[in-house]
C-alpha positions as CSV (number, residue, x, y, z in Angstrom):
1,X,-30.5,19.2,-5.7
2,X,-29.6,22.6,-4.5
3,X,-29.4,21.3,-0.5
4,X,-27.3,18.3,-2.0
5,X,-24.8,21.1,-3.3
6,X,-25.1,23.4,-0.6
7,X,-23.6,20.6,1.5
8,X,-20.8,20.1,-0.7
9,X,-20.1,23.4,-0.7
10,X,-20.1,23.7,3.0
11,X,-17.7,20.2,3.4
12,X,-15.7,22.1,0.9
13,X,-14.6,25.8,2.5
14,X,-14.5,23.4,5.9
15,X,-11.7,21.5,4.4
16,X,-10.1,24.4,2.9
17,X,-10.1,26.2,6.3
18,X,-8.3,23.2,8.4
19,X,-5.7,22.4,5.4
20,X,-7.0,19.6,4.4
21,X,-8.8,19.9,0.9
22,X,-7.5,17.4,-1.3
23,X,-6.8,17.8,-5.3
24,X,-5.0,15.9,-7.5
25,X,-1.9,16.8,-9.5
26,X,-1.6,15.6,-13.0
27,X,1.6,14.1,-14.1
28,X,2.8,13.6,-17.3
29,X,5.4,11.1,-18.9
30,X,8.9,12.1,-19.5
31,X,11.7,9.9,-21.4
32,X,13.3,7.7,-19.5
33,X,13.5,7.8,-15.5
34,X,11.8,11.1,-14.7
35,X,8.3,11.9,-14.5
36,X,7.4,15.6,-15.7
37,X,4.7,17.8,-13.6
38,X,2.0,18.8,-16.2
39,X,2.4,22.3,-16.7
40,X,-1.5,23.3,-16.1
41,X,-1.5,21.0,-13.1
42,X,-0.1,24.0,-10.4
43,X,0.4,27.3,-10.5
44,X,4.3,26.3,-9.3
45,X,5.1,23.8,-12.2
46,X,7.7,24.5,-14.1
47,X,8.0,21.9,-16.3
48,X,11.4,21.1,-14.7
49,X,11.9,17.2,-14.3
50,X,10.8,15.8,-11.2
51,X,12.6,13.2,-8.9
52,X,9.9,11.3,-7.7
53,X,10.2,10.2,-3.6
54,X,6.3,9.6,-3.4
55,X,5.5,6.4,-5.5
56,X,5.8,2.6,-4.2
57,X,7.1,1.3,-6.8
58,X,9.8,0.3,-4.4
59,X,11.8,-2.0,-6.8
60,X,11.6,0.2,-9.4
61,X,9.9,-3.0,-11.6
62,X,6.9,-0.1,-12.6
63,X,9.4,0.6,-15.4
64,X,11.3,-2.2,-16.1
65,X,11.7,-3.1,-19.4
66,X,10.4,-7.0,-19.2
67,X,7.6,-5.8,-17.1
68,X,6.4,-3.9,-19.9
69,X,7.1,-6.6,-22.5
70,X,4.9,-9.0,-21.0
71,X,2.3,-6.6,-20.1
72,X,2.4,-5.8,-24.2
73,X,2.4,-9.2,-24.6
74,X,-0.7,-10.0,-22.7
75,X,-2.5,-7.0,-24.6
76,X,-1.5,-8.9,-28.0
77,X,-2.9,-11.9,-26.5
78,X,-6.1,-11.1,-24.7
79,X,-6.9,-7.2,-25.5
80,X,-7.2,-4.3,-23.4
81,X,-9.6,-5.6,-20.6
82,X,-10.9,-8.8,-19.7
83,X,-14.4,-8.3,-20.5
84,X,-16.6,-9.6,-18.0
85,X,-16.6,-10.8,-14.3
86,X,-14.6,-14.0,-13.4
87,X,-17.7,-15.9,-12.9
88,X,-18.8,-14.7,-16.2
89,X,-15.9,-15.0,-19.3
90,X,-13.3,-12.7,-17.4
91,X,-11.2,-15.6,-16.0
92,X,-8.4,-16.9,-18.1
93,X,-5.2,-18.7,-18.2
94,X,-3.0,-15.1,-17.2
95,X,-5.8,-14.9,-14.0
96,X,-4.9,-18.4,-13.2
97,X,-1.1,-18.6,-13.8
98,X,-0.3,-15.5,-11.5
99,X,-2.9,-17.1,-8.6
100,X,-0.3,-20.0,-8.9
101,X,2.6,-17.8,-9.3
102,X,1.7,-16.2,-5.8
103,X,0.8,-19.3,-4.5
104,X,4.4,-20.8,-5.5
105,X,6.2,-17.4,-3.7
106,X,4.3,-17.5,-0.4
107,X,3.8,-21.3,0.1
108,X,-0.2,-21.5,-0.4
109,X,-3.0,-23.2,-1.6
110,X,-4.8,-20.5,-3.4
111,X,-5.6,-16.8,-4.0
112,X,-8.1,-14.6,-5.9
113,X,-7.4,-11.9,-7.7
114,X,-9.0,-8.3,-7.1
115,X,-8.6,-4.9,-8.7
116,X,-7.3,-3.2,-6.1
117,X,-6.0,-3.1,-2.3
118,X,-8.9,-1.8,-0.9
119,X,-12.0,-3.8,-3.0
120,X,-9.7,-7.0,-1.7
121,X,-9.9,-5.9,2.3
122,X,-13.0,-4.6,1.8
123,X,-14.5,-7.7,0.5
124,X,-12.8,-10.1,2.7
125,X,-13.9,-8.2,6.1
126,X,-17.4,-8.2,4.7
127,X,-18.1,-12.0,3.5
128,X,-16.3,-13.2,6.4
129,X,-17.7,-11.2,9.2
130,X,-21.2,-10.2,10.5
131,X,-22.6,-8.0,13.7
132,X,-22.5,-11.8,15.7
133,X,-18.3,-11.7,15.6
134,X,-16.0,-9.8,17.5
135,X,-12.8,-8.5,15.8
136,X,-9.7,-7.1,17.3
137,X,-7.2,-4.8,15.2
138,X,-4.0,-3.0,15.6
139,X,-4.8,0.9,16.0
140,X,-3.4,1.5,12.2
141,X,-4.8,-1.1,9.8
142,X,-5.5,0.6,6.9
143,X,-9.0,2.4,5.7
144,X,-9.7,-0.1,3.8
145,X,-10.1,-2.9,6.6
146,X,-12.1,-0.6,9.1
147,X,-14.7,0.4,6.6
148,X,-15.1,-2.9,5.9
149,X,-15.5,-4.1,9.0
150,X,-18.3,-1.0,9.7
151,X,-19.9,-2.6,6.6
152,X,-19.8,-6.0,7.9
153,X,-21.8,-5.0,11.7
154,X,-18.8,-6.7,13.4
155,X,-17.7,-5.6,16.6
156,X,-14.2,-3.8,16.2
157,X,-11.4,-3.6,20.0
158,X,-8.2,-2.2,18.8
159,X,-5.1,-2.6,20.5
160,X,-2.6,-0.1,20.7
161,X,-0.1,0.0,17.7
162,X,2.5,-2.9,18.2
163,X,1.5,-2.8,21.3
164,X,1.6,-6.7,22.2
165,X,0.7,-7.0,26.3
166,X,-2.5,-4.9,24.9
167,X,-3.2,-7.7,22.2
168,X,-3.3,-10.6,24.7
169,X,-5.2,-8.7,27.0
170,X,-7.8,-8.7,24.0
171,X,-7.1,-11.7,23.2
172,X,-7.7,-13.4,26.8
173,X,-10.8,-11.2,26.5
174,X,-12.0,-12.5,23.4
175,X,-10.4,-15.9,22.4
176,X,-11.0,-17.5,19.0
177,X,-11.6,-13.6,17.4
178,X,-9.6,-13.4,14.1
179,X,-6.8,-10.5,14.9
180,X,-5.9,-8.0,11.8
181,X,-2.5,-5.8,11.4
182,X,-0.2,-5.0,8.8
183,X,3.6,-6.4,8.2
184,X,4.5,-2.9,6.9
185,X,2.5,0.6,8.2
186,X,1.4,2.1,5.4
187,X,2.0,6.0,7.2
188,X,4.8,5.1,9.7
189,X,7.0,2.7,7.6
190,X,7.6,0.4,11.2
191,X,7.0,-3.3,11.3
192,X,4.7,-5.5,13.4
193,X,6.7,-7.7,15.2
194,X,5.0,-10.9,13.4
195,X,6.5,-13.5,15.2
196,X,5.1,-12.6,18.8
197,X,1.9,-11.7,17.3
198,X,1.8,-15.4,15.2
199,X,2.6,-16.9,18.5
200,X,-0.5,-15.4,20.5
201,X,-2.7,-15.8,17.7
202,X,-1.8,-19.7,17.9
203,X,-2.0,-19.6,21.4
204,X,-5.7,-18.2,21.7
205,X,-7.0,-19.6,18.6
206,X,-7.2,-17.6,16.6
207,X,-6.8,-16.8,13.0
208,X,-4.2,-14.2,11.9
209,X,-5.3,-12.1,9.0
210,X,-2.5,-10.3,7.7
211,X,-2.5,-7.0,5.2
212,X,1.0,-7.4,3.7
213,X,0.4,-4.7,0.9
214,X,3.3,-2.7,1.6
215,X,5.9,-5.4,2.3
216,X,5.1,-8.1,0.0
217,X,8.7,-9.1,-1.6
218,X,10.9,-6.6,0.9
219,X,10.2,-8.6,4.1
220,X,9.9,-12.5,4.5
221,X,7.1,-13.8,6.3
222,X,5.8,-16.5,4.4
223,X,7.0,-19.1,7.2
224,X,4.3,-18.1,9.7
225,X,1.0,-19.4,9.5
226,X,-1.7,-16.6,8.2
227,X,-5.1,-17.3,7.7
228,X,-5.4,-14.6,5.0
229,X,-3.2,-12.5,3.7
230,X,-3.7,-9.4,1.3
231,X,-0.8,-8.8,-1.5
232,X,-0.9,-6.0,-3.5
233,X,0.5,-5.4,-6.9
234,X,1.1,-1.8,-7.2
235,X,3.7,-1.5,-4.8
236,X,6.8,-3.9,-4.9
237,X,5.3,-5.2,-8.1
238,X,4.9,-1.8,-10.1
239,X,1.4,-3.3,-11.5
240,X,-2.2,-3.1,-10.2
241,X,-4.3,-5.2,-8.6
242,X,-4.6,-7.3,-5.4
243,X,-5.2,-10.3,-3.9
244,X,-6.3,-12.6,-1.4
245,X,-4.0,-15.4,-0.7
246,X,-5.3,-18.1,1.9
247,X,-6.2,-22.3,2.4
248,X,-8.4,-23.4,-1.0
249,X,-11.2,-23.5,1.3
250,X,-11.3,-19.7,2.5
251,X,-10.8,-18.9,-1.8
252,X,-13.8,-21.0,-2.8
253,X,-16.0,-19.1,0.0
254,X,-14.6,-15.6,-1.4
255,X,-15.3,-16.7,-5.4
256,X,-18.9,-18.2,-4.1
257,X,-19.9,-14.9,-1.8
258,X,-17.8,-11.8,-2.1
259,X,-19.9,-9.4,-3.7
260,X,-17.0,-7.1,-4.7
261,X,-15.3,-9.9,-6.5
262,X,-18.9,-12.0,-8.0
263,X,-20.5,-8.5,-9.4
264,X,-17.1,-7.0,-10.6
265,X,-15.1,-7.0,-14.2
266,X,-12.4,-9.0,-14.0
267,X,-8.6,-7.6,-13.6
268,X,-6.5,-7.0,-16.8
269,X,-5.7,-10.0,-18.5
270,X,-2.4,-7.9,-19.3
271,X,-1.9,-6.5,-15.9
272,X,-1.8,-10.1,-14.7
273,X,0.8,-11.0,-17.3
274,X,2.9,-7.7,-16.1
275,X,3.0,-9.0,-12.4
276,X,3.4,-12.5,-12.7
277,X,6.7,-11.2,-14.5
278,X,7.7,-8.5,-12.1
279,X,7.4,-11.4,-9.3
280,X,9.5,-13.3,-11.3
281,X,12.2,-10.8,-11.2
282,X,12.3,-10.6,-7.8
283,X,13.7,-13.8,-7.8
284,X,16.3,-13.1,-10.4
285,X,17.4,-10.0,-9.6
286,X,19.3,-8.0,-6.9
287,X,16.7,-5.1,-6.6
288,X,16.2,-5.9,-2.8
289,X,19.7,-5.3,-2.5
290,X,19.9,-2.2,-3.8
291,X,16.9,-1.0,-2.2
292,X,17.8,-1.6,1.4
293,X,21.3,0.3,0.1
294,X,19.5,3.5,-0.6
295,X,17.2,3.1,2.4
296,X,20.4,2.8,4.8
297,X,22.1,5.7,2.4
298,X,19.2,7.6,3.2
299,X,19.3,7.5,6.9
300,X,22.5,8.1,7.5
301,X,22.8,11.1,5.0
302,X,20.1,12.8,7.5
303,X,21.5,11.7,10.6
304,X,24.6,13.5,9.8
305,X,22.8,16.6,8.4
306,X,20.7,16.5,12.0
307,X,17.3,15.3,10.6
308,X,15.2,13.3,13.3
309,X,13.4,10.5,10.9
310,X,10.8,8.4,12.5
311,X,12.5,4.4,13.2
312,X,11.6,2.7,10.0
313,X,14.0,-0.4,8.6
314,X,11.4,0.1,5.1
315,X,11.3,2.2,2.1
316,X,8.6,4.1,3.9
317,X,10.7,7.0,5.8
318,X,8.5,9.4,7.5
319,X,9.7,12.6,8.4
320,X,7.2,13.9,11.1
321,X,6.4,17.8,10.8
322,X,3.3,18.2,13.1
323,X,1.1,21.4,11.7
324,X,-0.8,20.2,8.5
325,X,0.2,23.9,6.9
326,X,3.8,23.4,7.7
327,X,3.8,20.0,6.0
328,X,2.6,21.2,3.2
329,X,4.5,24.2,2.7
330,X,7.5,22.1,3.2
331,X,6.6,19.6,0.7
332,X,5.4,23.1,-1.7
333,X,9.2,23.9,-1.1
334,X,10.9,20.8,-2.2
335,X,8.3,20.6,-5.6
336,X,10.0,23.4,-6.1
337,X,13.5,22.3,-6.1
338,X,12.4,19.0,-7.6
339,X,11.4,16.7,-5.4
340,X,8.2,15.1,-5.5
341,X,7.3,14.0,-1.6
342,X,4.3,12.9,-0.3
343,X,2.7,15.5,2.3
344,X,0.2,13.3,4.5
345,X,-2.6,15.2,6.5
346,X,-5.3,14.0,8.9
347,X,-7.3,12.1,8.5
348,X,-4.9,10.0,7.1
349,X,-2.8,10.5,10.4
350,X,-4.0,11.7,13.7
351,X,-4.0,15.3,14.1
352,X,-0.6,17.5,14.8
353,X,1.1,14.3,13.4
354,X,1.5,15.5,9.5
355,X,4.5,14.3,7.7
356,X,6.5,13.9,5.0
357,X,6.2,10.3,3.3
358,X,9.3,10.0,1.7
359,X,9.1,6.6,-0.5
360,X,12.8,5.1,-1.3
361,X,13.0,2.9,-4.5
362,X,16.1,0.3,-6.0
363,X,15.6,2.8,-9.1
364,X,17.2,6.1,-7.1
365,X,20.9,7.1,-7.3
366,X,23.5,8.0,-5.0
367,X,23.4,11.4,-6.0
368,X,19.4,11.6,-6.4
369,X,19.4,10.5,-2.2
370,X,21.8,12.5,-1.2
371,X,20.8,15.7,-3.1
372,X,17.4,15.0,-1.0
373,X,18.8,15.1,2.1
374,X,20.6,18.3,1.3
375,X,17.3,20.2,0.6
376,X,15.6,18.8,3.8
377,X,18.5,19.9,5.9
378,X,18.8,23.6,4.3
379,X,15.0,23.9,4.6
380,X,14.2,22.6,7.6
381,X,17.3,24.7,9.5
């Protein structure tokens, strides 16, 4: 015990000494738009209403008033929780009617549901691969795709990020190897450029595995042929969840050997009902168009006041600092004139690349965007 804690205590002052301790901030629930900071959360709260510019709830559907009906709904209907594992008694009608709700929006045969990002990648790069496969990766997939790849023995060659002539040198090196990237960087907010990677894929045979958590209903890429594709639910959405969407025989192989998803209680009967209507809204209403307003609002507004954004068409807009301490005093700064941004350190991001993740949403106003870019010009001058 005591050399269990000594070592925590070491990883701990190690942390605190490079910048790079992590603790969470406790939020509390204010009426209507804002969220509050809880007053015992930082010594710097105030209890001031916060503009938050660090969630991804990009359409703003987190809050949305028929969200949150149907979500009540489904608690009327089925409870709290589901109650057991999917292959147990946890599987009902809400599980299957978002599977085919998804199914309907991207053009495929099936999909599983998981309860989160990151058991979903984790599960499908471990029942899929073994130490006999090779795999080849874009430099940034996310965490959650490399640890389980380190779980699954497999032999990892990453390309650099977007780079293309480095993919089909991999992939002349290795043809047949399933290749993994994202449709929207979680950390930079670019874009693969789908299309040319599609194209190689098919032209080496092999099978595209794409992780479209972050831009799933912003970004249309449903025409291209993916061999699995990861959807989250707490971004665009505004629920929670995940899942695998794929051919009906790649499901059945998940349901009948992924471990995270066989020995696991199954996802919120209510949550499901909650998403399968946020996705319907997407269809119904103009929230992509105000989003992409805001983002382009957003841009230009720090343009003009001289701020250099990394190139990002997304609601990801990542405003690169470099020193972790600077990045965080910066982000300290706008909390204080309230703005909530997120302040990203490595790991997450190589080192002397911290930033500012500023997150855009359909939900923010004129004013809220452009009183933003005000503070980032007068403190970063």
């Amino acid at each position: 015990m005591t050399s269990l804690l000594d070592k925590m205590a070491r990883r701990r002052e190690e942390l605190a000494r490079g910048g790079l301790l992590r603790q969470r901030c406790c939020f509390a629930a204010a009426p209507g738009r804002e969220r509050l900071l809880h007053p015992v959360a930082q010594a710097q709260a105030t209890g001031k209403p916060l503009l938050d510019f660090a969630a991804n709830d990009y359409l703003g559907l987190a809050r949305h008033p028929k969200v949150i009906s149907a979500l009540a709904k489904g608690a009327e209907i089925y409870g709290c929780g589901s109650g057991a594992s999917p292959l147990v008694s946890g599987y009902s009608e809400a599980h299957l009617k978002l599977e085919q709700g998804l199914c309907r929006a991207l053009g495929a045969e099936a999909a599983l549901l998981f309860s989160c990002g990151f058991a979903a990648n984790t599960a499908l790069m471990k029942t899929l691969f073994s130490a006999e496969d090779t795999v080849i990766a874009d430099k940034l997939v996310h965490a959650s795709m490399i640890d389980g790849l380190r779980d699954s023995k497999a032999k990892i060659r990453r390309f650099a990020h977007n780079d293309m002539a480095a993919a089909t040198a991999l992939l002349a090196r290795h043809p047949g190897s399933a290749v993994l990237t994202e449709t929207v960087f979680s950390m930079d907010g670019d874009r693969v450029p789908l299309g040319k990677l599609s194209h190689l894929c098919q032209a080496h045979g092999s099978p595209l595995i794409l992780d479209d958590a972050h831009g799933f209903g912003l970004f249309e890429s449903s025409s291209l042929p993916v061999f699995a594709r990861l959807v989250t639910f707490g971004k665009a959405l505004g629920g929670q969840g995940a899942a695998i969407v794929g051919s009906q025989e790649l499901i059945d192989y998940l349901v009948a050997n992924a471990r995270e998803y066989i020995y696991s209680t199954a996802l919120s009967p209510a949550c499901c009902m909650g998403v399968l209507e946020a996705l319907e809204l997407i269809q119904q209403e103009p929230l992509l168009e105000r989003l992409n307003a805001n983002i382009a609002l957003f841009r230009r507004s720090c343009q003009v006041a001289g701020i250099s954004l990394m190139p990002s068409e997304s609601p990801i807009q990542p405003l690169l600092v470099g020193e972790s301490g600077k990045c965080m005093a910066l982000a300290a700064r706008l909390l204080e004139r309230g703005f909530l941004v997120g302040a990203i350190r490595p790991p997450t991001v190589p080192q002397g690349s911290a930033r500012l993740r500023i997150t855009l949403s359909a939900e923010h106003r004129e004013q809220d965007i452009l009183a933003l870019a005000s503070a980032l010009a007068e403190l970063m001058a």
